[in-house]
C-alpha positions in Angstrom: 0.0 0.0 0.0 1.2 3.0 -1.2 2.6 5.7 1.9 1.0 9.0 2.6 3.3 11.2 0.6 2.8 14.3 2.9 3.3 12.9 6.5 2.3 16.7 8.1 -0.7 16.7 7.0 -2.7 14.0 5.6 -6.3 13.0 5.2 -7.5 8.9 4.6 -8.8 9.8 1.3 -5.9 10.4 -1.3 -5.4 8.9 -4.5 -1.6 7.9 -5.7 -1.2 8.7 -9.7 1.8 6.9 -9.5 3.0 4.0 -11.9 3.1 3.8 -16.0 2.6 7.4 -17.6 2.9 7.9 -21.6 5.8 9.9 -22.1 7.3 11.9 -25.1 10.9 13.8 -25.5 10.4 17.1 -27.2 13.7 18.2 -28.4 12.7 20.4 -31.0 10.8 21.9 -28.5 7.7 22.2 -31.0 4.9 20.6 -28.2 3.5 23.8 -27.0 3.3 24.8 -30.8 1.8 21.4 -32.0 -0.8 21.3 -28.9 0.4 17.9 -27.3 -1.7 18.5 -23.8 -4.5 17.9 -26.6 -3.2 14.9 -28.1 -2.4 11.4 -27.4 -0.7 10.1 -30.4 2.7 11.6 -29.7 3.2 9.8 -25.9 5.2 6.9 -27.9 7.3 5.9 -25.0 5.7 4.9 -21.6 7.7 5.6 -17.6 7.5 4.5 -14.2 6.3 7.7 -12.1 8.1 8.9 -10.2 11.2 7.8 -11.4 13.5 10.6 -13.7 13.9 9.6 -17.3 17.8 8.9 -16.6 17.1 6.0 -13.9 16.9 2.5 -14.6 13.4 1.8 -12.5 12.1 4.4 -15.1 12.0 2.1 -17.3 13.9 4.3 -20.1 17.5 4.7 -18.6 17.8 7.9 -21.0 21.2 9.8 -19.6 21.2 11.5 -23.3 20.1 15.5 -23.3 16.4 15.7 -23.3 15.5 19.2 -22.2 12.1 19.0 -22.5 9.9 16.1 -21.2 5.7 15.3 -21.4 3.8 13.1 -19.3 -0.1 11.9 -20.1 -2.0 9.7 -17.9 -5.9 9.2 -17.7 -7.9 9.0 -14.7 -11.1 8.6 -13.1 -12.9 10.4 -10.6 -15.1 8.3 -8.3 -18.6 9.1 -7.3 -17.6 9.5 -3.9 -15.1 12.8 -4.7 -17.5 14.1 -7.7 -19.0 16.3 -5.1 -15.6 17.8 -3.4 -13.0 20.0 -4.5 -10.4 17.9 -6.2 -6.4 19.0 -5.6 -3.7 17.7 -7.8 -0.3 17.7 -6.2 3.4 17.0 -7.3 6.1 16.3 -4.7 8.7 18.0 -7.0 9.1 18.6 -10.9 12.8 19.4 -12.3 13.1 22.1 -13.2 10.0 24.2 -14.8 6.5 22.7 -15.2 3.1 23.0 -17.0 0.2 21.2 -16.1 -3.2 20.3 -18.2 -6.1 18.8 -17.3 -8.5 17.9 -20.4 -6.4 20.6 -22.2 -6.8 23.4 -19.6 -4.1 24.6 -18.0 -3.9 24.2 -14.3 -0.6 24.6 -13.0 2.6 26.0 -13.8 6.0 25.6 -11.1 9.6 26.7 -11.3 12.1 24.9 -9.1 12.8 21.3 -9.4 13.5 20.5 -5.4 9.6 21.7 -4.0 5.9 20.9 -4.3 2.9 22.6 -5.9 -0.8 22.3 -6.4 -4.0 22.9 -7.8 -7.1 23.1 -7.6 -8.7 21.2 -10.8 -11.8 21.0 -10.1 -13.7 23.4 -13.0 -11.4 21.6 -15.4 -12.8 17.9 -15.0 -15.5 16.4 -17.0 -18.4 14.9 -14.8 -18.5 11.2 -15.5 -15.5 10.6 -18.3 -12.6 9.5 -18.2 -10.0 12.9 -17.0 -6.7 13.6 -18.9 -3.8 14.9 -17.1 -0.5 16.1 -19.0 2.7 17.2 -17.8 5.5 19.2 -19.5 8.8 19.4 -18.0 11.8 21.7 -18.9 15.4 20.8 -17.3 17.9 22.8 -19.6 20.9 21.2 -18.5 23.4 23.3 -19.5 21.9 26.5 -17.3 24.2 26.4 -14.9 21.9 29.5 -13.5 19.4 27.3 -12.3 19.7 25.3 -8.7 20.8 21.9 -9.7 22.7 20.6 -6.8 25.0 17.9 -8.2 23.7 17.2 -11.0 25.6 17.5 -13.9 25.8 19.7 -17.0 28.0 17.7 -19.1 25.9 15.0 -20.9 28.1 12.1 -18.7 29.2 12.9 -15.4 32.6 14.1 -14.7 34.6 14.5 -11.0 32.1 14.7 -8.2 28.8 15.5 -10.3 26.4 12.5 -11.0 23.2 12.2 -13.7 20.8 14.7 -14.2 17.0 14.1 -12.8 14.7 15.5 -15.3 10.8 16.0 -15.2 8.9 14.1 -12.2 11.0 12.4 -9.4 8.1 12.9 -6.1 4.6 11.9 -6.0 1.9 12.9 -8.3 -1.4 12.6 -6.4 -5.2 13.5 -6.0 -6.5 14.3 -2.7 -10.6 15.2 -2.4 -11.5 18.0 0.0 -14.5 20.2 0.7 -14.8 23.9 0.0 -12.9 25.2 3.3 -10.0 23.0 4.1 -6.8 23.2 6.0 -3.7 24.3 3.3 -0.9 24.6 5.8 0.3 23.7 9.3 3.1 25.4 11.2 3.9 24.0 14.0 6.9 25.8 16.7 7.7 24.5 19.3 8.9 26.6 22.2 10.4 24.6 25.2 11.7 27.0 27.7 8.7 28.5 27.8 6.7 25.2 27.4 4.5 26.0 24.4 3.7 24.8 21.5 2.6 27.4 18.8 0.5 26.0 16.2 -0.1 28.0 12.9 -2.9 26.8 11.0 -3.8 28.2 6.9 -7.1 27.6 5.6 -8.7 28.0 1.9 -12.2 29.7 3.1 -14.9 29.0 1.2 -17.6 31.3 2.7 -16.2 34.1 5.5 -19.7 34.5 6.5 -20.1 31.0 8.5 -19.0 30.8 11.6 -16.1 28.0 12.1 -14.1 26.8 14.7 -11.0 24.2 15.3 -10.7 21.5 17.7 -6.8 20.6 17.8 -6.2 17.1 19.8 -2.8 15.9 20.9 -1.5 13.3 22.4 1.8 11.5 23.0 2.8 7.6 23.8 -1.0 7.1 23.7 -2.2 9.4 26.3 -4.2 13.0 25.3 -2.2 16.1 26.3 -4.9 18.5 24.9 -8.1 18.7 23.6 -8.7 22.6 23.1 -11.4 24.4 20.5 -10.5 27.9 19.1 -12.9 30.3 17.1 -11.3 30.7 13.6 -12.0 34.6 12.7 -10.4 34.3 9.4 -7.9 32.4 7.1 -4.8 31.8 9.8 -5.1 30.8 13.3 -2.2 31.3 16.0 -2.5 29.6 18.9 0.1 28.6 21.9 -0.5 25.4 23.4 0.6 24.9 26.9 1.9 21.5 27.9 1.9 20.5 31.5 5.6 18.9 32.5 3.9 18.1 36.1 2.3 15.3 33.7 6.0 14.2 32.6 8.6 14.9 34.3 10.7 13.2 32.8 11.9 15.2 29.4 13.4 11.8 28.1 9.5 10.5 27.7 8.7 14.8 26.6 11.3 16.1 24.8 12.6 15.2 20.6 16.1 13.8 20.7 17.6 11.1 18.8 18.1 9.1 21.7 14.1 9.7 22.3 12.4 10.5 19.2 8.8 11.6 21.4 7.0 12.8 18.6 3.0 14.4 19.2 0.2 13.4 17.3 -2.2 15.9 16.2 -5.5 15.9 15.4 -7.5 19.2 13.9 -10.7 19.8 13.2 -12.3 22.2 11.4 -15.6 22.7 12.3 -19.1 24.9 10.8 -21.6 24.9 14.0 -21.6 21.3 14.7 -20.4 19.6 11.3 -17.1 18.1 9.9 -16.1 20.3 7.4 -12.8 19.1 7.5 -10.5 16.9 9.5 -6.6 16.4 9.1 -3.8 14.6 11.0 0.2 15.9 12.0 2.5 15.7 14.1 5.6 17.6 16.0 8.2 17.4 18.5 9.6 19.5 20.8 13.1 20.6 21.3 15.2 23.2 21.4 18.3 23.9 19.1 20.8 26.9 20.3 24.7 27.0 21.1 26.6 28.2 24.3 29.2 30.0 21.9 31.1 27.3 21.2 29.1 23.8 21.7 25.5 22.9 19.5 23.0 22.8 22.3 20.0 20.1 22.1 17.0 20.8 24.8 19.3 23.2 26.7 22.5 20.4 26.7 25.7 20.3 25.1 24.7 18.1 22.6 28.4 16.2 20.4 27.1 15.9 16.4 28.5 12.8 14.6 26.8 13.3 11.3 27.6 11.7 7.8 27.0 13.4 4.5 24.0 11.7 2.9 23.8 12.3 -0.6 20.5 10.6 -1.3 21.5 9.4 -4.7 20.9 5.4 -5.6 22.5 3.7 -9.0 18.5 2.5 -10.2 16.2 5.5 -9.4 19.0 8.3 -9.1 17.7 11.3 -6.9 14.1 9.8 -6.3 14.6 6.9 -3.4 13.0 2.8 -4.7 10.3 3.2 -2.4 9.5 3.9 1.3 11.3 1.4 2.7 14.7 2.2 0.9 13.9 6.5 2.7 13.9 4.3 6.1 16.5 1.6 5.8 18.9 4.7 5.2 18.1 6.0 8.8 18.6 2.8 10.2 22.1 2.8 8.4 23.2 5.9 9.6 22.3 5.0 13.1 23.9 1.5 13.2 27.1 3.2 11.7 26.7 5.1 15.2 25.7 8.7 13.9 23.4 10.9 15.1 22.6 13.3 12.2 23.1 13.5 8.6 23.7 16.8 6.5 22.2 16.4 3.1 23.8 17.2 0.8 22.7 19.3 -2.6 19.4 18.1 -2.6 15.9 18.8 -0.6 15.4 15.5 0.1 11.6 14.2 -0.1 9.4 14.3 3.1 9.2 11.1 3.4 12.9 10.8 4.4 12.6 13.7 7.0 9.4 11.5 8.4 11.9 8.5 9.4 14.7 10.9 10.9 11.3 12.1 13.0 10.0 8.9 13.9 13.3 6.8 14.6 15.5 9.8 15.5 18.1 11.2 13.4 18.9 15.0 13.2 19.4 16.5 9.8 20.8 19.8 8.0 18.5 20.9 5.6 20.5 22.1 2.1 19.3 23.4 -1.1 20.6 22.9 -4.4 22.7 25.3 -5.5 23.4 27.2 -8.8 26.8 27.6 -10.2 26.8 31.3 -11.9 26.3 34.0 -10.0 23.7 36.5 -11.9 20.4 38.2 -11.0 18.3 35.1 -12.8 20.3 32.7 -10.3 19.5 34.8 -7.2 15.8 35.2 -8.1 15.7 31.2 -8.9 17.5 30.1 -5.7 15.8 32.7 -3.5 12.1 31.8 -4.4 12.8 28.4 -4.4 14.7 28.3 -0.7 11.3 30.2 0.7 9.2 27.1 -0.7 11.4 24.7 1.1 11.8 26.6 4.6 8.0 26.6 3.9 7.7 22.3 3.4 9.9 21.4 5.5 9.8 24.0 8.7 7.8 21.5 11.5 10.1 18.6 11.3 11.5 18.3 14.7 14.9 16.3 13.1 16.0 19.5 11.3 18.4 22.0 13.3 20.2 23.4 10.9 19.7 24.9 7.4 22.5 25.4 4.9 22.0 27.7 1.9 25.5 28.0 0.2 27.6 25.6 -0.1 31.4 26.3 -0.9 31.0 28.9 -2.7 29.1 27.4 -5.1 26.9 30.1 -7.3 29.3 32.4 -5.6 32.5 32.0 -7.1 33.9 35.3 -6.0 33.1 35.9 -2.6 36.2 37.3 -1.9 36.3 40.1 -4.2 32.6 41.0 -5.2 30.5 42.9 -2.7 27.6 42.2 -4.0 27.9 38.3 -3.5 29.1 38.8 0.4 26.0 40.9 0.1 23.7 37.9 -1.5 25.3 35.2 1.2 24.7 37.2 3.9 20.9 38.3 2.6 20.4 34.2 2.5 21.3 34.3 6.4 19.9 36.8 7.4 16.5 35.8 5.5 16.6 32.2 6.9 17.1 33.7 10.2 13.8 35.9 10.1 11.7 33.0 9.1 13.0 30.7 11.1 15.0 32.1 14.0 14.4 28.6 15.9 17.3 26.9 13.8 21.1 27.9 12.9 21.6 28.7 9.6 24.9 28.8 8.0 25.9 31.2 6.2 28.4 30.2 3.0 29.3 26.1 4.2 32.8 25.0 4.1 35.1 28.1 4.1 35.4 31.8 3.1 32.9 32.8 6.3 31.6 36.1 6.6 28.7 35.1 8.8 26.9 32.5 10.2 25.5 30.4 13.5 28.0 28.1 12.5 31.6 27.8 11.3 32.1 24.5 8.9 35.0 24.0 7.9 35.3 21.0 4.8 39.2 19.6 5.6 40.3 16.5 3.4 43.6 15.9 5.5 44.3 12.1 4.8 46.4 12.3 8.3 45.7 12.0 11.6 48.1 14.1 12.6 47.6 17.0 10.4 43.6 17.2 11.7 45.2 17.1 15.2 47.8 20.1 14.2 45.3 22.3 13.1 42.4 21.6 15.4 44.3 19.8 18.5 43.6 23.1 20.4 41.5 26.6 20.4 45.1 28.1 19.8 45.5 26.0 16.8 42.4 26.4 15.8 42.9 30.4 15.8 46.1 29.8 13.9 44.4 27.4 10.6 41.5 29.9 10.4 43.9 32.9 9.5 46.5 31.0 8.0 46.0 27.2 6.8 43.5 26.8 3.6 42.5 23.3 3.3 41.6 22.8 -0.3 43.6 25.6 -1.2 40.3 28.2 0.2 40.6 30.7 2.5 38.4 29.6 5.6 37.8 33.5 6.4 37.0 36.3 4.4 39.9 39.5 4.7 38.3 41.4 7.3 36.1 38.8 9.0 37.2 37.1 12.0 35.8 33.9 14.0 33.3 35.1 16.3 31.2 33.4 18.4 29.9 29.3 17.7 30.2 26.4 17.0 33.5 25.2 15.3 32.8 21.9 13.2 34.6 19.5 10.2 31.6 19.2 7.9 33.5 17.7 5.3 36.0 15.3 6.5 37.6 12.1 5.6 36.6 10.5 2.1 38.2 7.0 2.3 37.9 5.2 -0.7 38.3 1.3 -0.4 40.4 0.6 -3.8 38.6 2.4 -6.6 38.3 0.3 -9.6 41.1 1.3 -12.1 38.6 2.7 -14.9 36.9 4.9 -11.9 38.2 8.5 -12.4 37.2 10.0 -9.3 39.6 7.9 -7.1 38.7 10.2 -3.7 40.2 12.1 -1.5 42.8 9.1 -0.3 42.5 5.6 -1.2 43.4 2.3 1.4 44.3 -1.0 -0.1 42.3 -3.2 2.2 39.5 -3.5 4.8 42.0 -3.3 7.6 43.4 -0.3 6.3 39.9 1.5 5.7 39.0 0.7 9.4 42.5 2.0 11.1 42.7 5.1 8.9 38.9 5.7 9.6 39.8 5.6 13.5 42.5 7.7 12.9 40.5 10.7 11.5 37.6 10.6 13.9 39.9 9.9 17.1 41.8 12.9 15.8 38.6 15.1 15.9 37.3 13.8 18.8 40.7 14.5 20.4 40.1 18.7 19.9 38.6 20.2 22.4 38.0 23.0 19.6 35.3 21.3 17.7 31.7 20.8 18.1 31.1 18.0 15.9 31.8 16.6 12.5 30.2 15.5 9.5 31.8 12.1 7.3 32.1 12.1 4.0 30.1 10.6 3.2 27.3 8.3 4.1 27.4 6.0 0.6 29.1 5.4 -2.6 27.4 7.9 -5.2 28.4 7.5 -8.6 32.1 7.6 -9.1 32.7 9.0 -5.4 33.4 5.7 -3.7 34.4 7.2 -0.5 31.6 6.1 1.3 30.9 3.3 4.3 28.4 1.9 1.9 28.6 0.7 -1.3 25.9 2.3 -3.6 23.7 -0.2 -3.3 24.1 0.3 0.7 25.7 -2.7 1.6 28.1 -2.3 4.3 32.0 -2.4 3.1 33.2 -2.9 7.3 31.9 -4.7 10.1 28.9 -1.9 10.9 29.4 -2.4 14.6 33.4 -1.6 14.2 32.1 1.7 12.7 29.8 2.7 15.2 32.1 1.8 17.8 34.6 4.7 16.3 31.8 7.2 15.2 30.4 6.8 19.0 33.1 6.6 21.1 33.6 8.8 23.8 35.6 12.3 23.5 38.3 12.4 26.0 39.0 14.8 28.6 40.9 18.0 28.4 
């Protein structure tokens, strides 16, 4: 049975549009022109949705340049949804898309990473069989639009993998009535011990009075039941919890050691009558830093994260299925990390559901260009909003990452204006979400920031330990040493306040096959050699009382970077609990 592909808000009734789609390449470009969201005769191939053209499990395995894509699928609307409004919604479309239902245009969406919807009710025809088409356009040599890793040469080259064009998330109907909940926002405030609850309607009528019944209740047992008059289209509420009830924040409070999570019930009602009922859920928890530790609930709080790339050989940037989304948690965890940092992607709900539900904290990244231009600030910034606006109420995320190395930035150094854009990007996260930290340009060259990431390939043990053995050292590589030949500091910027961490670190490769080009960032012969070099990195970093945590690179082998714990097709290339007995172990004393 397919898995609600929204897991903050979902109703029973939903209808997955999932599975064989007639598809068409347009690289002429003459569709629009010729009319093909009227015609049927030109869908001569057919795909698996909601796997990219590219991928093997789409059935095609295309990697050629196709920079434009269409989609056609019929459906039928059952009796039961005739008399509701009927939503169409698609998880995420690279890069630009156009949407038709029986030849009317419904939708259009730029940004290949976040959802969109629409309303298609007035285009249906009562009792016949409904058309939907789809045009994608992924130009893959605009190196102006946010494309992560994905690459713009037509086979991938160094650390860049294949493109992901048209569909690679959910298409899906959901059936609702005429006022319905759109949005829920959901903050939790722990030192205060609230939780504030932003609720977005679509209002049918203004004039009926309605109110909202919101139920929660955690490990079984009802922590509220409250009912709030809704006045107009947003309600703001703060929810008091009662820690006399549990006093013990293990069985209260979000952690990865105790993923508590609260389900939510809400309820919109007119007088006395369902008009609408949805379920969510949140955790609470606190994120913040003492100046120089990452604070979780209030504590010091040591990240071991791994870079998770989210990339697999057979469906490419889409994930097989559910279970594949929640077998990489489990991974990460038996491997003995806390968190993951993922990396040039926004990675699909459903992931960011397991790191909720079986505890695994996560930095949130988006895709970046790689020009920097007005067209490329425009694209990135509208597109970051939309995912600060998906992804904003699940507990696992504490940290949000922007800009990564410079990327779409090239010149940060010497051009105002993109210090200027890097620190807009902060300083813009910051205002709609000041609950989080938020880097501000990831890996080096750091004019601001909550956090200071530093990406260091040092092979040795004893180089890490030079630079970062001590806060004095520390002081010294951040004005002087520039791993991967990048200054860690802008001229005129020094190292204030927070937490100091290795984001990118390591990158063993286990003896790259001769005819791979991208042989790592050091190579071991054997096993034995991966596992003693791999202690040596981490107990060099957990060695420095300087840094705050550290992020491995990288989780799995992805494409021809196979420098990861995991092969590609996530089998383990060590003895998992020899890992997590390194990535675990205990920081010593200074």
């Amino acid at each position: 049975m397919a898995v609600h592909p929204r897991p903050q808000l979902t109703r029973p009734r939903w209808i997955d549009l999932g599975g064989v789609w007639g598809f068409a390449y347009d690289d002429a470009g003459r569709g629009l022109d010729e009319g093909w969201q009227q015609r049927a005769d030109v869908f001569t191939h057919t795909i698996q949705v909601p796997f990219p053209p590219e991928s093997p499990l789409s059935g095609l395995g295309d990697t050629a340049y196709h920079p434009i894509v269409w989609y056609r699928r019929t459906f039928r609307v059952a009796d039961e949804d005739a008399r509701r409004r009927l939503l169409l919604h698609c998880g995420a479309v690279d890069y630009r898309a156009h949407v038709w239902v029986n030849g009317q245009l419904v939708a259009t969406h730029e940004g290949g990473q976040t959802p969109f919807s629409a309303d298609i009710t007035t285009a249906l025809c009562p009792g016949e069989e409904q058309v939907v088409v789809m045009r994608a356009e992924d130009e893959p040599l605009d190196l102006a639009q946010p494309r992560g890793k994905q690459d713009w040469h037509e086979e991938p080259h160094a650390i860049w993998y294949q493109r992901t064009t048209g569909i690679w998330q959910p298409v899906w109907l959901e059936p609702v009535g005429l006022t319905h909940i759109t949005h829920i926002r959901w903050t939790p405030d722990v030192e205060r011990g609230f939780l504030n609850l932003c609720v977005r309607l679509q209002r049918h009528d203004g004039t009926v009075p309605l109110r909202m019944r919101v139920q929660l209740s955690m490990h079984g047992e009802t922590i509220a039941d409250d009912t709030y008059m809704v006045m107009g289209t947003e309600v703001e509420r703060h929810i008091a919890f009662d820690r006399a009830r549990m006093m013990d924040e293990d069985e209260l409070l979000w952690s990865p050691e105790h993923p508590n999570l609260i389900d939510a019930a809400l309820t919109i009602l007119a007088r006395d009558e369902v008009i609408d009922e949805v379920q969510s859920y949140c955790g609470l928890r606190s994120v913040g830093t003492d100046g120089k530790n990452f604070l979780l609930n209030g504590r010091t709080y040591y990240l071991r994260f791994a870079l998770e790339q989210g990339y697999w050989p057979q469906s490419h940037l889409a994930a097989p299925g559910d279970e594949a989304l929640r077998r990489e948690v489990e991974l990460a965890k038996e491997l003995g990390f806390n968190g993951v940092r993922i990396h040039q992607k926004v990675e699909y709900p459903r992931f960011l559901y397991w790191c909720d539900r079986l505890g695994l904290l996560v930095w949130g990244e988006m895709a970046n260009a790689y020009v920097f231009s007005p067209i490329a600030i425009e694209r990135l910034t509208r597109e970051w909003l939309e995912v600060l606006a998906r992804d904003y109420s699940h507990p696992c995320i504490v940290a949000w990452v922007p800009i990564n190395e410079s990327w779409g930035v090239p010149n940060l150094a010497g051009d105002p204006a993109q210090r200027h854009y890097v620190q807009a990007l902060y300083h813009l996260t910051k205002a709609l979400d000041p609950t989080r930290l938020t880097a501000g340009n990831e890996g080096f060259e750091h004019s601001t920031g909550d956090i200071y990431g530093i990406h260091d390939y040092s092979f040795e043990g004893s180089t890490l330990r030079e630079r970062y053995g001590s806060r004095e050292a520390v002081q010294r590589t951040l004005q002087e040493v520039r791993p991967g030949d990048r200054a860690l500091m802008l001229p005129g910027y020094e190292y204030a306040k927070g937490p100091l961490m290795l984001t990118e670190v390591g990158g063993i490769s286990l003896r790259p096959a001769s005819d791979v080009f991208w042989q790592g960032y050091g190579t071991v012969a054997d096993r034995d050699a991966f596992l003693s070099k791999y202690r040596e990195l981490i107990d060099a970093i957990l060695n420095s009382p300087a840094i705050a945590g550290f992020c491995y690179t990288q989780l799995t082998d992805t494409g021809q970077e196979t420098n990861g714990l995991l092969t590609a097709e996530r089998e383990p290339k060590l003895d998992p609990a020899a890992i997590r007995e390194i990535t675990s172990s205990g920081r010593k004393k200074q």
